[in-house]
C-alpha positions in Angstrom: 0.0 0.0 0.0 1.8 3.4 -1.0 1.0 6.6 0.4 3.2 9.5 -2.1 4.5 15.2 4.6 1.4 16.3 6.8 -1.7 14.8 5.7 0.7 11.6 5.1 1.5 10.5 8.4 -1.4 10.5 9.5 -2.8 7.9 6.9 0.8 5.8 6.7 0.1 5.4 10.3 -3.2 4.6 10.7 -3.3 2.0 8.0 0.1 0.8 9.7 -1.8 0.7 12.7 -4.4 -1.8 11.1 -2.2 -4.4 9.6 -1.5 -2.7 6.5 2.2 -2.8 4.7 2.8 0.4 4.1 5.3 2.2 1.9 5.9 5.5 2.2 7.3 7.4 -0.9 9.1 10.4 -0.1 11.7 12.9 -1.2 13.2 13.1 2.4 13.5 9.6 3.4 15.6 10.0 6.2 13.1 11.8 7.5 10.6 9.4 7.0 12.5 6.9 8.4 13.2 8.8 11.7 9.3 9.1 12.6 8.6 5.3 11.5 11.7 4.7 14.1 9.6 7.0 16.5 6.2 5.2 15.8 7.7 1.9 16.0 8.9 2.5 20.0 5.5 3.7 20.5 3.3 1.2 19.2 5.4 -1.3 20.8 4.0 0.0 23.8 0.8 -1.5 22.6 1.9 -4.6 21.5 1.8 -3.4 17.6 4.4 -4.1 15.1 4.3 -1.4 12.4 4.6 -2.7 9.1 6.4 0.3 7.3 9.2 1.2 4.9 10.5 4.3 2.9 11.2 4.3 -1.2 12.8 7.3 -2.5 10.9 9.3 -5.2 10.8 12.9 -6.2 7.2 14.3 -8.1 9.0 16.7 -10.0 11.2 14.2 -11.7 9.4 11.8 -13.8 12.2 9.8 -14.1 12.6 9.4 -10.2 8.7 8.6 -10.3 9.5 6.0 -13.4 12.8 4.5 -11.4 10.4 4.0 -8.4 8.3 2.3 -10.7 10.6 0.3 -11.6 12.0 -0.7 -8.3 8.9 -1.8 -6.9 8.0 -3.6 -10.0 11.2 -5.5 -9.7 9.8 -6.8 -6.1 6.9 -9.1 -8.6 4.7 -8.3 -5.4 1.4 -7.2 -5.4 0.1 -3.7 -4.6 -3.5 -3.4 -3.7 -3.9 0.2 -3.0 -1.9 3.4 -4.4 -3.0 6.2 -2.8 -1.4 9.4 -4.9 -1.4 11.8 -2.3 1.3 14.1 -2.7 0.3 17.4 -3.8 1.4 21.2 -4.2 -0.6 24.9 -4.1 2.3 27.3 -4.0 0.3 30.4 -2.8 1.1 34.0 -4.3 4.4 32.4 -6.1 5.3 33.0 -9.4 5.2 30.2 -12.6 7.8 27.8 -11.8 9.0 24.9 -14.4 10.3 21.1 -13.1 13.3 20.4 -15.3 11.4 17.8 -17.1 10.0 21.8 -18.7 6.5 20.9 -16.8 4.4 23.6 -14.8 5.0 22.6 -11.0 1.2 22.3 -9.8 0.8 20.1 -13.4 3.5 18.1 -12.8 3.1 17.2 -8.9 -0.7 16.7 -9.3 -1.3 15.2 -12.2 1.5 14.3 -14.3 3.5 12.6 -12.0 0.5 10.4 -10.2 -0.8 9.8 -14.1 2.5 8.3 -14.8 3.1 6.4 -11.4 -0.4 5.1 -11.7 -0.3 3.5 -15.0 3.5 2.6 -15.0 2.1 0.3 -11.6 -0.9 -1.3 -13.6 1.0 -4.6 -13.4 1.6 -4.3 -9.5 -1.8 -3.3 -9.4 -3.2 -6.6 -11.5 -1.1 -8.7 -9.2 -3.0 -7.3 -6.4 -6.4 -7.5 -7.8 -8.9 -6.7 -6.6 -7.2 -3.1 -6.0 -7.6 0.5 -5.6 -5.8 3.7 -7.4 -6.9 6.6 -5.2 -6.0 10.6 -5.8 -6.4 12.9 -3.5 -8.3 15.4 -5.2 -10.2 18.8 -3.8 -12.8 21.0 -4.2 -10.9 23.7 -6.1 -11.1 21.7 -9.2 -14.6 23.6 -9.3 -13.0 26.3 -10.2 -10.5 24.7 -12.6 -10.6 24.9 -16.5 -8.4 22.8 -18.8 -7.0 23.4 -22.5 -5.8 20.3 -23.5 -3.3 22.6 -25.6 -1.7 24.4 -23.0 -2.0 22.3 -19.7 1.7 24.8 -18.6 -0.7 28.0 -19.0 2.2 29.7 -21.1 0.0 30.4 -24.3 -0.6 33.6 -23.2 -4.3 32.6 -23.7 -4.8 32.7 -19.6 -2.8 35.1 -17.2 -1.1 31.6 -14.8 -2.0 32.5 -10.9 -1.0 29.7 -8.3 -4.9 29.5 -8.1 -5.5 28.7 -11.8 -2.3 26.2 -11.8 -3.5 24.2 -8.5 -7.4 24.4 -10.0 -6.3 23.6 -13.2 -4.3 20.3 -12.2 -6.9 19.2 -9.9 -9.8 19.0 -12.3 -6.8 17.1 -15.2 -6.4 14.9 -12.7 -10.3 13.9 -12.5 -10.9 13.7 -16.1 -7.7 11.6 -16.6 -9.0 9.0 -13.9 -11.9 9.3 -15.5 -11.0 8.0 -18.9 -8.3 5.3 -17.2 -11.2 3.6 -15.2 -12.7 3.7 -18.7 -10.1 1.9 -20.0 -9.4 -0.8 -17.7 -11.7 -3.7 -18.1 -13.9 -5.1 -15.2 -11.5 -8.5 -15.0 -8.6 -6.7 -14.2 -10.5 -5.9 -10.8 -8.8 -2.2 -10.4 -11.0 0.5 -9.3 -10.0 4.3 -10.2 -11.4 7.0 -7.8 -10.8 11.2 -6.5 -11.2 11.7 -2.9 -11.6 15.1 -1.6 -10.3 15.4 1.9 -11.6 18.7 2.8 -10.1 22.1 3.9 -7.1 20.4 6.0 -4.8 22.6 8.4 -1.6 22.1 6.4 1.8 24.1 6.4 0.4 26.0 3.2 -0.9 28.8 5.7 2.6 29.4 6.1 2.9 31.1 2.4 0.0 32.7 3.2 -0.9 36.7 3.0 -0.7 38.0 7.2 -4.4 38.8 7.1 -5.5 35.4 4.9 -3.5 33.5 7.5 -5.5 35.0 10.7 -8.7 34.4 8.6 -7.4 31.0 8.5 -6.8 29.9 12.0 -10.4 32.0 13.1 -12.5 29.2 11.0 -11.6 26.0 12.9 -14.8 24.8 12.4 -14.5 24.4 8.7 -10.7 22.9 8.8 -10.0 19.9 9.7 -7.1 18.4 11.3 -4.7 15.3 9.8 -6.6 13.2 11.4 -9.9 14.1 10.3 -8.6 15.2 6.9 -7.6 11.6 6.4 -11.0 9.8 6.7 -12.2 10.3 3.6 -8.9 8.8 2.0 -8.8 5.7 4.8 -12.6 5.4 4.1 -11.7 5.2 -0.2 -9.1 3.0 0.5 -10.5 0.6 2.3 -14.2 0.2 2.2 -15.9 -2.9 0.6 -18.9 -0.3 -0.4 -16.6 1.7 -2.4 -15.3 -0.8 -5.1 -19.0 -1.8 -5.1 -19.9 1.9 -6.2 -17.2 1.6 -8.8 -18.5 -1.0 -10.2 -21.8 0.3 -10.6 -20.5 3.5 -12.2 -18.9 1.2 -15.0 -21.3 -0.8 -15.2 -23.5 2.2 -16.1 -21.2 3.5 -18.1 -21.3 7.1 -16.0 -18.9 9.3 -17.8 -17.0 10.2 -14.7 -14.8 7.9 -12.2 -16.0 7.7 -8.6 -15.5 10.9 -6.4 -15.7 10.8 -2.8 -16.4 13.8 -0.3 -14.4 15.0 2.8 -17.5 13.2 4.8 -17.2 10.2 2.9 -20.1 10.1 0.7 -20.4 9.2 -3.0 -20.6 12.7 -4.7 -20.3 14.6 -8.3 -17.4 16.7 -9.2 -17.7 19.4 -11.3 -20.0 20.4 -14.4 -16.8 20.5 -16.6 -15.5 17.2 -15.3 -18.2 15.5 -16.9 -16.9 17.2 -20.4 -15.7 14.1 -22.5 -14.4 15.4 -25.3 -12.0 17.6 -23.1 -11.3 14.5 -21.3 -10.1 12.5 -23.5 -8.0 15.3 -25.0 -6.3 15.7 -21.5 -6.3 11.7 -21.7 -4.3 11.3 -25.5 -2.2 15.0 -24.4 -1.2 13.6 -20.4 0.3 10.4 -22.2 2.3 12.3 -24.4 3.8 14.9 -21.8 4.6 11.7 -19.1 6.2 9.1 -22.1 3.7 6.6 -22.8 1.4 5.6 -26.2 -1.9 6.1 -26.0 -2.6 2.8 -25.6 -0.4 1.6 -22.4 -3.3 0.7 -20.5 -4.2 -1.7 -23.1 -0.9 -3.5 -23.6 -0.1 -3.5 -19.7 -3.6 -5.1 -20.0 -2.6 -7.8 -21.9 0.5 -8.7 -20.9 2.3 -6.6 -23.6 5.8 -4.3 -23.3 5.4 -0.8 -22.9 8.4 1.4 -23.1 8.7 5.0 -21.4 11.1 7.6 -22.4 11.3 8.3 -18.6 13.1 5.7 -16.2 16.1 5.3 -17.5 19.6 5.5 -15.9 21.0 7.6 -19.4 19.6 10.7 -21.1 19.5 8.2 -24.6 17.7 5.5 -22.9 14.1 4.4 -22.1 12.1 2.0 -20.0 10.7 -0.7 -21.3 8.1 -2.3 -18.7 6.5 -5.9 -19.3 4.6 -7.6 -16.9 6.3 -5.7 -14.0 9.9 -6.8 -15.5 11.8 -3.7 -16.8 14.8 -3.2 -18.4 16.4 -0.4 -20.0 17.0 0.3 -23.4 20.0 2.1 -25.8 
């Protein structure tokens, strides 16, 4: 079970808690390994053993999200939840670029998860019946996507931090949309956005003096880690939810499963439910993380897939079959 540090460790622990494996991926794993250390002396208290561990991987590198890939596909175990949690809202900051030439908040959000998620399908099938679930949020109400200029540097829309975060948050539901589309009921993988909330983070941190004060005046519409993490814990583990899945497929509703910070089933946005636009961000999201458009399709059945992320040289790519990967000149 992968959790990808707040609203993290609360979840890692909890579902460590409850029997869970859990790995946590992380740019700073020492850390990450420093608080497992800390949890393990205090669960043992208790009587509890903590099944945790730490993988290295860095969102703004999608070849340290592809190596990761490949690492844990090179274990040939089974994953039965990914929970893509990591995510970024760089408040007043100006338009920043990963080096793979990727707008951070796309990149963090959506392009990174998009790649880790379907680069894992094979993980994922091992594990069966098993869960991909993104932390979403309710800003992707406000979100609008041109499948053309996901990096907002057309010119077409003045970039805020607001219309980047937005932006990725509502790519990020029509992409799930269209993979849950994609993967057929046998492989036994269900494909849902959670929304955990307004959760007291370290964002208020980067916030304006005044916006901050406003900020920790409303504590009864901000939840803590803990409470922030229900709706993810509840997504991740709930029989009822894969049975909602189902029925969404099986009714062919045009959008994947979205739960609420209260965790009920509910319906995202009026523009998340645009197709057309969604399956542009689908064939345009492949494109920017490496993949053809029909990876989901060949993981599917068995097939290679190469990535032009992953590998160890700048002339090299990834070629991924059936969780085996090698690299290729």
């Amino acid at each position: 079970m992968f959790c990808s540090l707040f609203s993290l460790l609360c979840k890692s622990r909890q579902l460590a808690q409850s029997g869970a494996h859990v790995v946590m991926a992380v740019r700073n794993t020492k850390a990450a390994n420093e608080l497992i250390q800390k949890w393990q002396i205090e669960s043992a208290g208790f009587g509890i053993a903590l099944n945790v561990e730490v993988m290295a991987v860095d969102l703004l590198s999608l070849d340290s999200v592809a190596r990761f890939a490949e690492a844990w596909n090179a274990r040939s175990a089974p994953l039965h939840v990914l929970i893509n949690n990591a995510g970024i809202f760089s408040i007043g900051e100006p338009q920043k670029f990963s080096k793979d030439g990727y707008e951070e908040h796309l990149q963090v959000n959506h392009l990174a998860p998009a790649l880790l998620s379907i680069l894992l399908l094979p993980s994922l099938i091992r594990g069966s019946p098993s869960r991909i679930v993104n932390l979403n949020s309710v800003m992707h109400h406000v979100g609008f996507v041109d499948a053309e200029d996901m990096n907002v540097t057309s010119g077409k829309r003045k970039f805020s931090s607001l219309v980047g975060y937005s932006s990725s948050k509502l790519a990020q539901i029509m992409f799930s949309s269209v993979l849950y589309k994609r993967l057929p009921a046998e492989a036994g993988i269900s494909v849902m956005c959670v929304s955990p909330g307004i959760v007291q983070t370290n964002v208020a941190r980067d916030l304006p003096k005044l916006i901050q004060t406003w900020y920790h005046l409303i504590p009864y519409f901000i939840f803590n880690a803990q409470e922030g993490s229900r709706s993810t814990l509840f997504a991740a583990t709930d029989p009822q939810v894969s049975e909602y899945c189902e029925l969404l497929k099986s009714d062919d509703w045009p959008v994947c499963a979205y739960i609420s910070h209260d965790c009920r089933p509910t319906n995202p946005s009026e523009e998340a439910h645009n197709l057309q636009t969604s399956h542009e961000v689908w064939e345009k999201t492949l494109d920017m993380i490496g993949l053809p458009s029909n990876a989901v399709e060949r993981f599917i059945e068995g097939e290679e897939v190469k990535c032009r992320y992953g590998a160890d040289n700048k002339n090299g790519s990834l070629l991924i079959h059936n969780g085996e990967t090698k690299t290729l000149d």
